[in-house]
C-alpha positions as CSV (number, residue, x, y, z in Angstrom):
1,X,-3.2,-25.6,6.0
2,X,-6.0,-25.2,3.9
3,X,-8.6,-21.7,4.2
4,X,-11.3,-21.4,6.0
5,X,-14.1,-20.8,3.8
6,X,-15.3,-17.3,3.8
7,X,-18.3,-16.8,5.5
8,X,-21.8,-15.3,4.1
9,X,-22.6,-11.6,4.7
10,X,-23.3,-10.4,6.9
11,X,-20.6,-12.5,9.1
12,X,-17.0,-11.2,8.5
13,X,-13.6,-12.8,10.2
14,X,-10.3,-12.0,10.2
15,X,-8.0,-12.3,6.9
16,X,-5.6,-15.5,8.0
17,X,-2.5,-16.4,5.7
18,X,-4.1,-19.6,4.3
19,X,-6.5,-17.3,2.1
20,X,-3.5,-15.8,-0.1
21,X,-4.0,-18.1,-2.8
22,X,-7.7,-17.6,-3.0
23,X,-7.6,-14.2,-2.7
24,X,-4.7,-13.7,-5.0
25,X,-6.6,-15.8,-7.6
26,X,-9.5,-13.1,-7.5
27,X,-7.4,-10.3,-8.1
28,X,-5.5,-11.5,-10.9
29,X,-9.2,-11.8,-12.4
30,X,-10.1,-8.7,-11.2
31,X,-7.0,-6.5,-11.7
32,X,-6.9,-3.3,-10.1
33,X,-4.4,-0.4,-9.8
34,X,-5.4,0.5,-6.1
35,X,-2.7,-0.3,-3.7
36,X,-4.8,-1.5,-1.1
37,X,-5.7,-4.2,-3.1
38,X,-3.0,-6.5,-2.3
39,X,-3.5,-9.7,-0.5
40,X,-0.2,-8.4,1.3
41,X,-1.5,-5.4,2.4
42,X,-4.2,-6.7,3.9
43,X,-2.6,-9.4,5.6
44,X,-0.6,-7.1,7.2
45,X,-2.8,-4.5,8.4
46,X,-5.0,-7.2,10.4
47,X,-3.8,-6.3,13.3
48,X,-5.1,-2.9,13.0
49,X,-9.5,-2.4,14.7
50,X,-11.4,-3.7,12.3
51,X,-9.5,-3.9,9.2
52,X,-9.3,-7.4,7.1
53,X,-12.4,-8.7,7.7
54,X,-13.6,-11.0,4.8
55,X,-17.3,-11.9,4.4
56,X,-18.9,-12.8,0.3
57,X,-22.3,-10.9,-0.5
58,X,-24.1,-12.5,-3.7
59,X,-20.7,-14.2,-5.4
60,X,-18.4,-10.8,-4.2
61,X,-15.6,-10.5,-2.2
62,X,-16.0,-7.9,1.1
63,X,-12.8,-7.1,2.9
64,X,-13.4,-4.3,5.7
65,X,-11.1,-1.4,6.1
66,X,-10.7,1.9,8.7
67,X,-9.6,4.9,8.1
68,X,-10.1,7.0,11.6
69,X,-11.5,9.9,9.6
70,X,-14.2,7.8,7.4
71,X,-14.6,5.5,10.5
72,X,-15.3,1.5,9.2
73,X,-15.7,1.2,5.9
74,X,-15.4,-1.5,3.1
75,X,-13.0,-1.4,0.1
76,X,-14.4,-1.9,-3.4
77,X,-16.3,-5.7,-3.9
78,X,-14.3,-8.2,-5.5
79,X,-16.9,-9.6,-8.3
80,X,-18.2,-9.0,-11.6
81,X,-20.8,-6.5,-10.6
82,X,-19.1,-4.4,-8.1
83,X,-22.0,-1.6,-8.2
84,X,-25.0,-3.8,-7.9
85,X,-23.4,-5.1,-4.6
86,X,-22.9,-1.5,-3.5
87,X,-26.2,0.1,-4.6
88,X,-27.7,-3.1,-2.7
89,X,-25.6,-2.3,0.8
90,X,-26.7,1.3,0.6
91,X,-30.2,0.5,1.0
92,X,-29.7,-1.4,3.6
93,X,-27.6,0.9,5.3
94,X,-25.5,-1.5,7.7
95,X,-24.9,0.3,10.8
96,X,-21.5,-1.5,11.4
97,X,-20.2,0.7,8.0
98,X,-20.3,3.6,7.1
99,X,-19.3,3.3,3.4
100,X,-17.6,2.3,0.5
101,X,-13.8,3.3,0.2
102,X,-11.4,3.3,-2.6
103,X,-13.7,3.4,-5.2
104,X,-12.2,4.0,-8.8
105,X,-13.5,4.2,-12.4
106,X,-15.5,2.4,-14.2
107,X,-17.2,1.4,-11.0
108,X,-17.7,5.0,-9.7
109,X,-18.9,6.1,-13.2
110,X,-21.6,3.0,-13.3
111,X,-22.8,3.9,-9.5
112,X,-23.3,8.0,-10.4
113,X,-25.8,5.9,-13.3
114,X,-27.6,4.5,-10.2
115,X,-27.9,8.4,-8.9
116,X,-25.6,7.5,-6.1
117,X,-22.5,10.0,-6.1
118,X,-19.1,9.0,-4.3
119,X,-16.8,11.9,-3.4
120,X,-12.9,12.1,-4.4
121,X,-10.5,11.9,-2.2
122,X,-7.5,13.8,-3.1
123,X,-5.9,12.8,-0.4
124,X,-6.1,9.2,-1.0
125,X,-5.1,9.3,-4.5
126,X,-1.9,7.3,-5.2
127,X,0.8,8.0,-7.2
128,X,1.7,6.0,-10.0
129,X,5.1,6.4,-11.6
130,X,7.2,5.0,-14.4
131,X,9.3,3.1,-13.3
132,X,12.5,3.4,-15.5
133,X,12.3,7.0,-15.1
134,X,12.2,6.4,-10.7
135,X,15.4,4.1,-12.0
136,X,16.9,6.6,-14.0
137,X,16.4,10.2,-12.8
138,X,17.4,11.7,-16.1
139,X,16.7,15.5,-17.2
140,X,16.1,18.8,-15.4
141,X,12.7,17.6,-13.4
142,X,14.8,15.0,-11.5
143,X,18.0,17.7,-10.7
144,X,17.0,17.7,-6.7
145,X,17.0,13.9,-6.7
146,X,20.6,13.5,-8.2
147,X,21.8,16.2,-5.9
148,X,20.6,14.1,-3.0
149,X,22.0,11.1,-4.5
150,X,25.5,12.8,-5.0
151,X,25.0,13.8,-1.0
152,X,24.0,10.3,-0.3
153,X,27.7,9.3,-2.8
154,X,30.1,10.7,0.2
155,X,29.0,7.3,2.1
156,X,30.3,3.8,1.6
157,X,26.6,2.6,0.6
158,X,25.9,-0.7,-0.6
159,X,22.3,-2.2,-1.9
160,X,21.1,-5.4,-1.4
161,X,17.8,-7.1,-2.0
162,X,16.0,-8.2,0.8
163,X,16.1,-11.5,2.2
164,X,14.9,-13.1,5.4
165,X,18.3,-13.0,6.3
166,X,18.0,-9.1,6.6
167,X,15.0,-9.7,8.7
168,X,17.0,-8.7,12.5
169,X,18.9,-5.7,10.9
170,X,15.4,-4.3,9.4
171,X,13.6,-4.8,13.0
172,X,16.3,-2.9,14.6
173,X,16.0,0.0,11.8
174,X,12.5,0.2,12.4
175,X,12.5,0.5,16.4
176,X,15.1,3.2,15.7
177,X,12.8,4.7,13.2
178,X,9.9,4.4,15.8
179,X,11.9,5.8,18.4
180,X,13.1,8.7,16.6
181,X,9.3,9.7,15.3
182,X,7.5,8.6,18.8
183,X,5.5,5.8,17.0
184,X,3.9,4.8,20.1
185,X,2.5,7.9,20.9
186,X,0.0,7.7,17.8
187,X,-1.8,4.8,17.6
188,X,-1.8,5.1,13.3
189,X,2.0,5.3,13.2
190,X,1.8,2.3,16.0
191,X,-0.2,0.3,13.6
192,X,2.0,1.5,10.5
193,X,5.2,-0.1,12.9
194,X,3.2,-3.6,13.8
195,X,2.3,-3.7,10.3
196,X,5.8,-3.1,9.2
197,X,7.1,-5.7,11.3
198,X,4.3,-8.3,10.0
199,X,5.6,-7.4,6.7
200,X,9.0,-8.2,8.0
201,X,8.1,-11.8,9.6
202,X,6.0,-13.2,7.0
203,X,8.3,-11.4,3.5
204,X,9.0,-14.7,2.3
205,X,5.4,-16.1,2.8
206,X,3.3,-13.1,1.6
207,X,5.6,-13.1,-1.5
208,X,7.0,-9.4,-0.5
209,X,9.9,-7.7,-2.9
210,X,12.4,-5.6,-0.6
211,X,15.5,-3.8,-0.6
212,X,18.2,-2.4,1.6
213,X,20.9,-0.4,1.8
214,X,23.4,-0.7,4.2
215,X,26.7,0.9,5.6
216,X,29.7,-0.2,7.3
217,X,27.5,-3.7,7.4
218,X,24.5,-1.9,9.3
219,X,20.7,-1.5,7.2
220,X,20.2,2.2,7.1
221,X,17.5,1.7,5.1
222,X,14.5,-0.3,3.8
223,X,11.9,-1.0,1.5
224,X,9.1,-3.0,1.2
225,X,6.5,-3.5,-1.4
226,X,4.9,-6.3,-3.7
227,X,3.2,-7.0,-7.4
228,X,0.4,-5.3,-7.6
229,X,-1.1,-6.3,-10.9
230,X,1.0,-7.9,-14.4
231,X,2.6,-4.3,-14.9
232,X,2.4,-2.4,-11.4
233,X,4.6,-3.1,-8.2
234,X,3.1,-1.1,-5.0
235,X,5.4,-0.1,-2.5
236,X,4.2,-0.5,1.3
237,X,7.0,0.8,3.4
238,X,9.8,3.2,2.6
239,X,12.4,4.0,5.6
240,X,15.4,5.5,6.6
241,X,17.7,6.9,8.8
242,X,17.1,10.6,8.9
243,X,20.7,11.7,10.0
244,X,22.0,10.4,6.4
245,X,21.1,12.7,3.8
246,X,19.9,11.2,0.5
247,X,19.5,7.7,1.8
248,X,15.5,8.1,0.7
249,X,16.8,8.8,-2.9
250,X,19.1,6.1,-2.7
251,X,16.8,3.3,-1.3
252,X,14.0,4.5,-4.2
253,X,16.3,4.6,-7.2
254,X,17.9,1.3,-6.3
255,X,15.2,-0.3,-5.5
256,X,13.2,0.6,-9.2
257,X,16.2,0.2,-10.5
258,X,17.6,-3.5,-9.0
259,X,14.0,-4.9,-8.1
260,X,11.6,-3.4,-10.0
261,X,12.5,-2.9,-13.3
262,X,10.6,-6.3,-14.9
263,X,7.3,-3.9,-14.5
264,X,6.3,-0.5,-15.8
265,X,4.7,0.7,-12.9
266,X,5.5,1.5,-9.7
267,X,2.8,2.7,-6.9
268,X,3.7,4.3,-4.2
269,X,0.4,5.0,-2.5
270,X,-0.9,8.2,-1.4
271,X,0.6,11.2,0.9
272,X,-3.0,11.4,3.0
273,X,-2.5,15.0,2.8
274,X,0.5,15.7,4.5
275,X,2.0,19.0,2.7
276,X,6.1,17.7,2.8
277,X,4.6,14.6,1.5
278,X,3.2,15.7,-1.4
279,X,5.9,18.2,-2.3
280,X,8.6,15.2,-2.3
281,X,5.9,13.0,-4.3
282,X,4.9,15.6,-6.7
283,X,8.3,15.9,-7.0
284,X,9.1,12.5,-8.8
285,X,6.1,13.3,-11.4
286,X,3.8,10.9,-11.2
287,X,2.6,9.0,-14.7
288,X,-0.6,9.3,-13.4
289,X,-3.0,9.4,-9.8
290,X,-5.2,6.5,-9.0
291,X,-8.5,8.4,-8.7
292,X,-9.7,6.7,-5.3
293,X,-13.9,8.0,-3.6
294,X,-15.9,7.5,-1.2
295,X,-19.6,6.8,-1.1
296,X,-20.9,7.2,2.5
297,X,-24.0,5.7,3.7
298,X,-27.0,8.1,5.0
């Protein structure tokens, strides 16, 4: 089924599945390290207010995003002049926005030259790791992460890569998963499960890289995640079933290790400020942060 053309700012509609190839295409001449800027990521988040819109402002790509804290924003243009677009849409001022989001270098350096400052977000940044070192876990830094993975050893685990034919196994996981951390009670972690589950539908068509890892026949754990750029795989979704210790250890070595190890990156997005998230991804020393800002209108 052939796209839809993208319409001209300022109309916006939904991301639909026919766009991958077109949108795909301007990312691979526009490569960027930011793990929102995946044609799979957005896909998948669609579901979720106002994210995954697409309009084109003067030859640029604008995909909408929300973060409930920053309200409707847009990510980063898609063009050869990322800053001009922005320094144009912040004298205007839309009132359906209220900023730009994920803004990295050179394009934050080039908009300060415009006397337009964007703020880092700390929070946001995401962790970028090497990833035959996620694969190995060799030396005294990655001593906690063996002695999970020798927890993990008492078990009769098995990996696999994911297939569609995982699909059922990985739903069930997941509405345990939900169940156990009351997804439906906050409406982020609800999108995070419906996104999930898009992930899950469409793996094959959205061109997704998973793994599993399974016991006694039953997925205790999944991942989920996709090429970012020629030397950087993001990872999306990590879960697991909390009464099995080391199983998180397992399913991220494994998957580096089995899946991933044709690129040199891996991203594993950011820990939006929760303290135990940081400590466990400050814990796999990072290569280096994706510097993400914001630049607010007003």
């Amino acid at each position: 089924m052939p796209a839809e053309e993208i319409p001209e700012y300022p109309i916006f509609r939904k991301v639909a599945l026919s766009d991958r190839a077109e949108i795909e295409r301007s990312f691979e001449r526009l490569p960027t390290e930011v793990s929102e800027r995946t044609f799979g990521a957005i896909y998948i988040w669609r579901g979720y207010s106002t994210r995954s819109r697409l309009s084109v402002l003067d030859d640029h790509l604008l995909i909408s995003w929300r973060r409930e804290q920053f309200g409707d924003v847009l990510l980063q243009p898609i063009g050869p002049d990322p800053s001009r677009v922005i320094a144009t849409l912040v004298a205007a001022r839309p009132p359906e926005f209220n900023g730009f989001f994920c803004l990295t270098d050179p394009t934050v350096s080039m908009l300060r030259e415009r006397a337009l400052n964007p703020e880092s977000l700390r929070d946001e940044w995401d962790y970028v790791y090497k990833t035959a070192d996620l694969a190995a876990l060799e030396g005294p830094r990655y001593h906690t992460q063996r002695k999970e993975l020798k927890k993990a050893a008492s078990h009769d685990l098995v990996f696999e890569q994911m297939t569609e034919e995982h699909n059922e196994a990985c739903l069930k996981l997941e509405e345990v998963w939900c169940d156990l951390k009351s997804c439906s009670f906050d409406t982020l972690s609800a999108a995070e499960d419906a996104a999930l589950k898009e992930a899950l539908v469409n793996f094959e068509a959205l061109g997704f890289l998973g793994g599993v890892v399974l016991m006694d026949g039953k997925v205790e754990a999944l991942t989920v995640g996709e090429r970012l750029n020629s030397n950087t795989a993001a990872v999306h979704f990590e879960k697991a079933n909390p009464n099995i210790r080391g199983l998180y250890q397992v399913i991220n070595q494994q998957f580096c290790e089995k899946v991933l190890s044709d690129f040199e990156y891996v991203n594993r997005e950011q820990d939006v400020g929760e303290h135990g998230l940081r400590r466990a991804k400050e814990g796999y020393h990072p290569h280096h942060f994706v510097k993400k800002h914001l630049l607010r209108f007003g």
